[in-house]
FIDRENTI-94602 format. One line per field, with one value per residue (C-alpha): residue in one letter; residue number from 1; x, y, z. Coordinates in steps of 0.1 Angstrom, whole numbers, plus 5000, padded with zeros to 4 digits. Layout:
N
rest	(a,...) .
nr	(NUM,...) .
east	(X,...) .
north	(Y,...) .
up	(Z,...) .
This chain:
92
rest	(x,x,x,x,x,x,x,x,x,x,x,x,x,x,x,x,x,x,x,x,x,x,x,x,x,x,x,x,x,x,x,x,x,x,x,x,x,x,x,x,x,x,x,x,x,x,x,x,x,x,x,x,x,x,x,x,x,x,x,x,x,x,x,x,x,x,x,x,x,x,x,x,x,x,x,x,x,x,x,x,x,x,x,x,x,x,x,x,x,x,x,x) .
nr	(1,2,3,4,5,6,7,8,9,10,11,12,13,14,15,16,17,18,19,20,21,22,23,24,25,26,27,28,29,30,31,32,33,34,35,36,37,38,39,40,41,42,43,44,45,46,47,48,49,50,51,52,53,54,55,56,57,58,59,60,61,62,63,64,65,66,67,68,69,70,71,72,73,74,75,76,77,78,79,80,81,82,83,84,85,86,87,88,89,90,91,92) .
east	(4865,4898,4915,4919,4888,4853,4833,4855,4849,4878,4892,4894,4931,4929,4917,4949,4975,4975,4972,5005,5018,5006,5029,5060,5059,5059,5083,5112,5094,5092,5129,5137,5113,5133,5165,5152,5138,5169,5186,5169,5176,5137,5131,5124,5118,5085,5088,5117,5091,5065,5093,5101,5062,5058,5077,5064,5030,5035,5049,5016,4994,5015,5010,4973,4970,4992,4967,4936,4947,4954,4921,4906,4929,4902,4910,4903,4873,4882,4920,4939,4956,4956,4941,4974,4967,4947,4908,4900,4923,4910,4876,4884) .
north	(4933,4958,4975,5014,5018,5032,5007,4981,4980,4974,5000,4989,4989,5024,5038,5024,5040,5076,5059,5046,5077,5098,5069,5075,5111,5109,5086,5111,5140,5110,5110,5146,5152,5121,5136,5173,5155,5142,5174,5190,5158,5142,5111,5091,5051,5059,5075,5052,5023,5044,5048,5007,4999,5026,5008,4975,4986,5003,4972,4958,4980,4974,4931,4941,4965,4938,4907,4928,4941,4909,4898,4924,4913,4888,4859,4828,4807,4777,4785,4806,4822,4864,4877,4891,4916,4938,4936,4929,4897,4881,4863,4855) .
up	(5073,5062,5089,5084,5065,5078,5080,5077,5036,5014,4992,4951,4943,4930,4965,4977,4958,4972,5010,4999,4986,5014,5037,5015,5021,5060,5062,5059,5076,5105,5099,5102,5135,5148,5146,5156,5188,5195,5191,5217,5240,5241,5239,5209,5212,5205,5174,5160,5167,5147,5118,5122,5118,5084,5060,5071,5065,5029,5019,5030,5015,4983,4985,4990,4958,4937,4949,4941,4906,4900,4908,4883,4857,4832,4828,4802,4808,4826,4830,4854,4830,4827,4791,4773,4744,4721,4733,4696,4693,4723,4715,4685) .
């Protein structure tokens, strides 16, 4: 089952790129609340855990988009080698 998701279904590879975007953009808006917090003298463990854990789990979501695009990729009959090439020179 995939964590995150309703349901527990996994998203294609294409459902996962603009869950990674999305992350990239909060991470500096973490970043600037983080340093207005502290500013004003509040405490902020909790959110510099919070900006710790963010990277960590973009680079995540990005393994899991790379293994399941590679997975899509077609592949030669027998072989685990990925098809390279023009559609039209490949069955020839």
């Amino acid at each position: 089952m995939g964590e995150g998701t309703p349901g527990g279904v996994l998203p294609l590879a294409g459902d996962i790129r603009p869950e990674i975007e999305h992350m990239r953009r909060q991470i500096p808006g973490q970043r600037k609340e983080i340093q207005d917090l502290r500013r004003v003298g509040m405490p902020i463990k909790s959110a510099e855990e919070l900006l710790e854990r963010l990277p960590a789990k973009v680079d995540g979501l990005c393994a899991e988009r790379d293994r399941r695009v590679g997975e899509l990729r077609g592949k030669y009959p027998g072989a685990n080698k990925v098809i390279n090439g023009p559609i039209e020179r490949r069955f020839r």
